[in-house]
C-alpha positions in Angstrom: 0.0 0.0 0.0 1.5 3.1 -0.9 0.1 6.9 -0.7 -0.1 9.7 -4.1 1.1 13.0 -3.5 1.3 15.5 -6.4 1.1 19.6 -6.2 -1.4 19.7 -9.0 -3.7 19.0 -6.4 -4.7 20.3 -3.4 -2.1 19.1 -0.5 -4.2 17.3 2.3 -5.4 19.7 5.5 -5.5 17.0 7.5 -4.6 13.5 8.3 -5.0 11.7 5.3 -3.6 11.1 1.7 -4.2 12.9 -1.7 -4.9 9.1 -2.6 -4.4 5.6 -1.1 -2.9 2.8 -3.6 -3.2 -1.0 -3.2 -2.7 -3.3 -6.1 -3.9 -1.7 -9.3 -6.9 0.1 -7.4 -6.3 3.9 -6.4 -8.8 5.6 -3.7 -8.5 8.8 -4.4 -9.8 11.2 -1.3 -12.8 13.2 -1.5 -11.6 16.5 -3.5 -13.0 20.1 -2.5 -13.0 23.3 -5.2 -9.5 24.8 -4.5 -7.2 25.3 -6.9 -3.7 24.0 -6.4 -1.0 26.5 -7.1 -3.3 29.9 -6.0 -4.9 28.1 -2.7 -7.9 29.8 -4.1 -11.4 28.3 -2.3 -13.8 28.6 -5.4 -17.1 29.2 -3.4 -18.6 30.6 -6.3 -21.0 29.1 -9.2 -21.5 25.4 -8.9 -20.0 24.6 -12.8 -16.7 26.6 -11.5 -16.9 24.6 -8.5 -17.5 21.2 -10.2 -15.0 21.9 -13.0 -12.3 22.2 -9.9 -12.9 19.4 -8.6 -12.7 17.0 -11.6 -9.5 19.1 -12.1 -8.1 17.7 -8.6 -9.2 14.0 -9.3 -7.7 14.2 -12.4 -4.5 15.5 -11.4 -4.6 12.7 -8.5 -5.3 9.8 -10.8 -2.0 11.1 -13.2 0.0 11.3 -10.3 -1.3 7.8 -9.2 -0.7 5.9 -12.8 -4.0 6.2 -13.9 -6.7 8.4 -16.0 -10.1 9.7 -15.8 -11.2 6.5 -18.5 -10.0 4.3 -15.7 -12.2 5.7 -13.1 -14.2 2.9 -11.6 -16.3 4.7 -9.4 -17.3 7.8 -7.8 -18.8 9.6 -4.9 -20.3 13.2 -5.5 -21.8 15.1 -2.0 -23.3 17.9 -3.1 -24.5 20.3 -0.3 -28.0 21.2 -2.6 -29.4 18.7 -4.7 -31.4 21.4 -6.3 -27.8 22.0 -8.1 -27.6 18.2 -9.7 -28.5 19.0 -13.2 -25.7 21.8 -13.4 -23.2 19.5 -11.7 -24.4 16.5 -13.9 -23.8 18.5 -17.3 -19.8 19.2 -16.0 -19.3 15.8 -14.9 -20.4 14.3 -18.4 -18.3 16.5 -20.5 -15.4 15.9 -17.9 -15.7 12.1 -18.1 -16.9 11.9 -22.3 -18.4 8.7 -23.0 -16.7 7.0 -19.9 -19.6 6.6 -17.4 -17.8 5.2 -13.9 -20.3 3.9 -11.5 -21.6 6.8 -9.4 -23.7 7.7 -6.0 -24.6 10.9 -5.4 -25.1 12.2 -1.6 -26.9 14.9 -0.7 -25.7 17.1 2.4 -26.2 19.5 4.5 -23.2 21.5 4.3 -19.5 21.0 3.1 -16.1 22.7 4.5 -15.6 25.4 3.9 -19.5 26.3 2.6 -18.3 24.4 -0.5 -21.0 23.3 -2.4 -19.4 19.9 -3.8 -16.8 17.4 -2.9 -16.0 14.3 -5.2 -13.8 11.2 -4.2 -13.2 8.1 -7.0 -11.7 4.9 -7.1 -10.1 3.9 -9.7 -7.7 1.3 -11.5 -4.3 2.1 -13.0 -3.7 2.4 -16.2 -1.9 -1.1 -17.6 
């Protein structure tokens, strides 16, 4: 078991790992709006938000020996479920045809007043 770290995603703020790796299967983290290099918290439209945060995995799954095609699953908490059809229309142009298994949570409230967080697991790349 081995843990991803990368700068072209948000370092952890706590006590755990960008992702987890065992065998060919990466768990990537759940990933919040906040842009990597700038530390920017992106609390504003929910496509910006969204678009972040695919950004994050993404940059995650590289790091990790893997790609957004190989993304098995994924776990969307979004903190107003009014807000799905917006997030929905990022995620399928993010992801293209590829269409990883998915639940979708909603919450209360997220850190930060976020209004999305995302974590995947996926499978590296052969």
């Amino acid at each position: 078991m081995s843990s991803v770290e990368t700068p072209n995603a948000p370092l952890p703020a706590g006590h755990y790992a960008q992702a987890t790796v065992w065998n060919d299967l990466i768990f990537v983290s759940g990933q919040l709006p906040i842009h990597p290099v700038t530390k920017e918290k992106f609390t504003g439209p929910i496509d910006v938000q969204t678009r972040q945060v695919l950004e994050n995995v993404k940059a995650i799954l590289e790091a990790a020996g893997s790609d957004l095609a190989h993304v098995l699953k994924t776990t969307v908490y979004i903190a107003d479920i009014s807000l799905w059809d917006q997030v929905n229309g990022v995620y399928a142009d993010f992801f293209g045809d590829h269409k990883p298994a998915r639940a979708v949570v909603p919450t209360k409230e997220l850190h930060y007043g976020f209004l999305i967080e995302i974590e995947a697991v996926a499978v590296r790349t052969p």
